[in-house]
KEKE-3310 file (N, C-alpha, C; in steps of 0.2 Angstrom, whole numbers, plus 5000, padded with zeros to 4 digits):
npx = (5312:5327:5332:5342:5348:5356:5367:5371:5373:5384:5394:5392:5399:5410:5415:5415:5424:5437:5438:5441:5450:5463:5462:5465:5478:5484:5482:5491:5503:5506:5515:5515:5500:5485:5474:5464:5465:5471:5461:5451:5459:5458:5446:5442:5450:5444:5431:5435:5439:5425:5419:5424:5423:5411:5410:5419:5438:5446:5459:5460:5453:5460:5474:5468:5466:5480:5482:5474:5483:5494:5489:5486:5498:5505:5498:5504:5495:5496:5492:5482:5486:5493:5483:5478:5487:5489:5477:5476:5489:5485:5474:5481:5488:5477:5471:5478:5487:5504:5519:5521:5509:5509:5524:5522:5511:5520:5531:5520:5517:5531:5532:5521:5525:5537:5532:5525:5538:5544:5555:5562:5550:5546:5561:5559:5551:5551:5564:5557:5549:5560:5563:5550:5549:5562:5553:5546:5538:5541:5551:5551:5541:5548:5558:5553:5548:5555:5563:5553:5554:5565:5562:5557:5566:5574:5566:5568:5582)
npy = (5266:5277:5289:5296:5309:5310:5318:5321:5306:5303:5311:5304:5291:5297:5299:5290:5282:5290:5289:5276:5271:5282:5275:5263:5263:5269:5255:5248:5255:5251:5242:5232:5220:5215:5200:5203:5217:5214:5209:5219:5228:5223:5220:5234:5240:5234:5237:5253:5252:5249:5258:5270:5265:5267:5282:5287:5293:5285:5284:5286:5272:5264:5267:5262:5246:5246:5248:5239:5228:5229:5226:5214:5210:5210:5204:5191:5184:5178:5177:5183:5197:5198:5197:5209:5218:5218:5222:5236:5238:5237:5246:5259:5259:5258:5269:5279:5285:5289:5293:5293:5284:5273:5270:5264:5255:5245:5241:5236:5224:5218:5218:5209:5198:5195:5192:5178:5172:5170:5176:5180:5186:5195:5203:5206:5216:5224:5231:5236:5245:5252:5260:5266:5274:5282:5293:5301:5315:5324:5327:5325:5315:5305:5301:5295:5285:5277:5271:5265:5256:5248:5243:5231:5225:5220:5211:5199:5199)
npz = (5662:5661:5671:5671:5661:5646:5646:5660:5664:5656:5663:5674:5670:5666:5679:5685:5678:5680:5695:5698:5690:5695:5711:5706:5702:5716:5721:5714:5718:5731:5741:5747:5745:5752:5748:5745:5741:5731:5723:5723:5716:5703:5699:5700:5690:5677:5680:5679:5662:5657:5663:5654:5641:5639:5635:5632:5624:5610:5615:5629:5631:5627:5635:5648:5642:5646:5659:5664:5659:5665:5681:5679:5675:5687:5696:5691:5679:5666:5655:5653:5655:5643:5632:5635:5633:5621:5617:5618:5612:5598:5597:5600:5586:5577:5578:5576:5586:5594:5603:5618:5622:5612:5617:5631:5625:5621:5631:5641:5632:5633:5647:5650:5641:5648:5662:5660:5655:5644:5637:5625:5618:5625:5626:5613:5612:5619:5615:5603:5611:5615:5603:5601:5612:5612:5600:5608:5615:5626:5639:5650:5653:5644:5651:5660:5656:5653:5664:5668:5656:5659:5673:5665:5659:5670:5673:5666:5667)
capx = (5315:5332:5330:5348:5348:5361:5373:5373:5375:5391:5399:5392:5403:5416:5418:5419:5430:5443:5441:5441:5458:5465:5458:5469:5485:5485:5483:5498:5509:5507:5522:5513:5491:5478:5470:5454:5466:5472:5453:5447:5464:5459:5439:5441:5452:5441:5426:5436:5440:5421:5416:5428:5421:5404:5409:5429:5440:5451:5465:5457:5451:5471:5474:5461:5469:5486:5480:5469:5488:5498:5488:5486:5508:5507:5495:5506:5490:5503:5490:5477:5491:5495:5478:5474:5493:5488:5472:5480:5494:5480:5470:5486:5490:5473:5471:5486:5491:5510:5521:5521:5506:5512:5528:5517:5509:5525:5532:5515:5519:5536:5530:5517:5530:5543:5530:5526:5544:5544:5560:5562:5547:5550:5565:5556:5545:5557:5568:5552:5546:5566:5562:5545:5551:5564:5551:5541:5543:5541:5557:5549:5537:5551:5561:5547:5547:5563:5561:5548:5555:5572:5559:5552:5573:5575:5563:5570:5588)
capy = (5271:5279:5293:5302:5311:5309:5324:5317:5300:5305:5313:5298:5287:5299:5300:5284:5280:5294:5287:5268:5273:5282:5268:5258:5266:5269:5250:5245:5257:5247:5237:5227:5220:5208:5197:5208:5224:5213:5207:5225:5232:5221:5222:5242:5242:5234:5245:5259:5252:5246:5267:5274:5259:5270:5289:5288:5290:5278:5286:5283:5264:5262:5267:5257:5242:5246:5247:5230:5224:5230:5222:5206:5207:5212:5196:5187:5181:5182:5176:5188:5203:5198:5199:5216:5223:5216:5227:5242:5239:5236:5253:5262:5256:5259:5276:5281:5287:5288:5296:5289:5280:5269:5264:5258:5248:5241:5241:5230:5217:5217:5216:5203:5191:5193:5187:5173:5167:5171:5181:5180:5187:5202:5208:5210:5221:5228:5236:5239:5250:5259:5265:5271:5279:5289:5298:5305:5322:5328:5324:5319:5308:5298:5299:5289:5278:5272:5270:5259:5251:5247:5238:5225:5222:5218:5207:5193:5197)
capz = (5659:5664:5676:5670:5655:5641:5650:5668:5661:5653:5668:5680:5667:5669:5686:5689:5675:5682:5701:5699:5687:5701:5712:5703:5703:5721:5724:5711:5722:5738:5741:5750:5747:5753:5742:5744:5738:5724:5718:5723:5711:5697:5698:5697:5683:5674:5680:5673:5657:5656:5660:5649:5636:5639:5635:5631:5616:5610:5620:5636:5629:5626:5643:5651:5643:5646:5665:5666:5657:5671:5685:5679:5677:5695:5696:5688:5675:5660:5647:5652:5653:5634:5629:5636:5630:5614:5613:5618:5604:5593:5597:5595:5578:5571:5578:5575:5594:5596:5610:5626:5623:5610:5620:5633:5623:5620:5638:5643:5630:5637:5653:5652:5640:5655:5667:5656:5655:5637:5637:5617:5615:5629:5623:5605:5613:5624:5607:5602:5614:5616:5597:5601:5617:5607:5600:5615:5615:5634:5643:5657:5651:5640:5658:5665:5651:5651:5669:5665:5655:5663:5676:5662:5658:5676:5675:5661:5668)
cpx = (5320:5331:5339:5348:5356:5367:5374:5373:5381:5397:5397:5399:5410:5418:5420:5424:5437:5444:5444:5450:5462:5467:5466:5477:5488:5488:5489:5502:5510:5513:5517:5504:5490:5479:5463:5457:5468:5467:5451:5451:5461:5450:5438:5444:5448:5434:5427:5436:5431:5417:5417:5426:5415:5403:5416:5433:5443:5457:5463:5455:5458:5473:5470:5465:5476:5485:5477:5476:5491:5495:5486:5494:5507:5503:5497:5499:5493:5498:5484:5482:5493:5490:5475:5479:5491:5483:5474:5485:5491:5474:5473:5486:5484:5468:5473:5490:5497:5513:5522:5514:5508:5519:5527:5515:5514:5527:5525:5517:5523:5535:5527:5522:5534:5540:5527:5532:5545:5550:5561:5557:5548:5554:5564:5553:5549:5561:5562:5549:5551:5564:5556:5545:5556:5560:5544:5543:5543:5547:5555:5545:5543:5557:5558:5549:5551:5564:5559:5548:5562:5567:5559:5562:5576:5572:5567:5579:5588)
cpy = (5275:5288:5300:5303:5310:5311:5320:5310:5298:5307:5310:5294:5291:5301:5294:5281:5282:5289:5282:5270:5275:5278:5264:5257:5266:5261:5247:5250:5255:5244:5230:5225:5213:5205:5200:5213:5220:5212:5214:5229:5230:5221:5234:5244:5240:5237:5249:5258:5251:5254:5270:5269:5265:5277:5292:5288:5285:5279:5285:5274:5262:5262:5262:5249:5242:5246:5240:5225:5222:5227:5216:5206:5208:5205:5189:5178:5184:5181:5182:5198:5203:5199:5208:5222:5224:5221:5234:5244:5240:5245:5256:5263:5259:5265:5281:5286:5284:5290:5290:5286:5271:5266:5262:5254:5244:5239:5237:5224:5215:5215:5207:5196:5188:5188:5182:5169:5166:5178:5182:5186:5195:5204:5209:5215:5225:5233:5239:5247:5256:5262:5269:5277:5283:5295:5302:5308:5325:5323:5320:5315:5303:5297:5294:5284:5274:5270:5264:5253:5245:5242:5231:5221:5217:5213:5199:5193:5190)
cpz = (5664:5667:5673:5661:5652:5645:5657:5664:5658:5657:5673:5676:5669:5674:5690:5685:5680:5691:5701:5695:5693:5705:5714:5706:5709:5726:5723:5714:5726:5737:5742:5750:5747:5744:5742:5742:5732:5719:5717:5717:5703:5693:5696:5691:5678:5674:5676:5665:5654:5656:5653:5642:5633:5634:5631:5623:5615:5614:5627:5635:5630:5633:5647:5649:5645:5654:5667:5664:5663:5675:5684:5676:5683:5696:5698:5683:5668:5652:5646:5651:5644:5632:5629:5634:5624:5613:5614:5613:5600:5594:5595:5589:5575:5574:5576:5582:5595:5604:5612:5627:5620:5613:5623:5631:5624:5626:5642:5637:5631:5643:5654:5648:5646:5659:5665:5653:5646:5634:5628:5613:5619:5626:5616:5607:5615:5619:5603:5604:5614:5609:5600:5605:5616:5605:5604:5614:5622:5639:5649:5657:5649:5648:5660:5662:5650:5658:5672:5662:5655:5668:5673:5661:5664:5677:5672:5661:5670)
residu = (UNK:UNK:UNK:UNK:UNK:UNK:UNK:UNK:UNK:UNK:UNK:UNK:UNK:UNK:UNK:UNK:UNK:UNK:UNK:UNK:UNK:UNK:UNK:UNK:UNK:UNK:UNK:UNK:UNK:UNK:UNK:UNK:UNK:UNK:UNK:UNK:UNK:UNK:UNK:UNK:UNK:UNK:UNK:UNK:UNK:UNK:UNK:UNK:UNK:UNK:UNK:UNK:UNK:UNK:UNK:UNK:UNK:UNK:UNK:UNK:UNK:UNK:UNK:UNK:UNK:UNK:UNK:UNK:UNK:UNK:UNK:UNK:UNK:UNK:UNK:UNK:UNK:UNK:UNK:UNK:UNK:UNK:UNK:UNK:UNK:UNK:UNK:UNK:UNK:UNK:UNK:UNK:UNK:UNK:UNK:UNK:UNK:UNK:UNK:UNK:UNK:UNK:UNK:UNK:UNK:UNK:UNK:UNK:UNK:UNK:UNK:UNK:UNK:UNK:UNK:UNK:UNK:UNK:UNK:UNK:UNK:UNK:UNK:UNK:UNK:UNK:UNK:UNK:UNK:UNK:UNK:UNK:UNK:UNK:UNK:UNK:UNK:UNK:UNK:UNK:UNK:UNK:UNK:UNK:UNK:UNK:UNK:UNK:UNK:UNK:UNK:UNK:UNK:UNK:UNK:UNK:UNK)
# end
């Protein structure tokens, strides 16, 4: 029998969601990591997405995959970043979460085709995501985003 009640059970899932995310982030900003900070980077994303699986809305699930997306582009693990972009588009869509989540999505499918040498399919994502990122409405978010997504362009130059 479990020793933590319902309430602290909720906010262990959520602490460690939030760190291991963190975590995460910290790792994919290195310029430079091991093969133990890249297993460490892609073990915790999955962690988080696994907390936040526990406790979280779909908005955090979304996120979650769109992170597990990103480090396997950093990976360069192109089929598994399409899989986890995909679930992420796929929450969106049938939540209905727009903004700056939804161009994300888009911006991870872009991403992960790039690093799959799939340019055709990239740049569908990639005009994809420029509409969706139109309508972000926080300047500085769609700043980011285009940002962002000026990276994945960069990529299949």
């Amino acid at each position: 029998m479990s020793m933590i009640n319902k309430s602290n059970k909720q906010d262990w899932h959520r602490q460690f969601a939030v760190e291991l995310f963190n975590l995460v982030w910290d790792l994919m900003d290195k310029e430079q990591r091991t093969i133990n900070e890249n297993l460490r980077m892609l073990h915790a994303a999955h962690a988080s997405r696994f907390h936040w699986g526990e406790i979280g809305t779909p908005l955090e699930l979304e996120r979650g995959e769109w992170q597990i997306s990103r480090v396997y582009s950093i990976l360069n693990h192109p089929k598994s970043a399409i899989y986890h972009a995909g679930l992420c588009l796929e929450i969106c869509k049938t939540n209905e979460i727009g903004d700056f989540d939804l161009a994300f999505a888009y911006e991870a499918l872009a991403r992960a085709h790039a690093v799959a040498g799939d340019l055709k399919k990239s740049q569908k994502y990639i005009e994809l995501g420029e509409q969706a990122g139109q309508k972000i409405t926080d300047a500085e978010n769609k700043d980011y985003f285009f940002t962002e997504l000026q990276s994945v362009s960069k990529l299949i130059e």
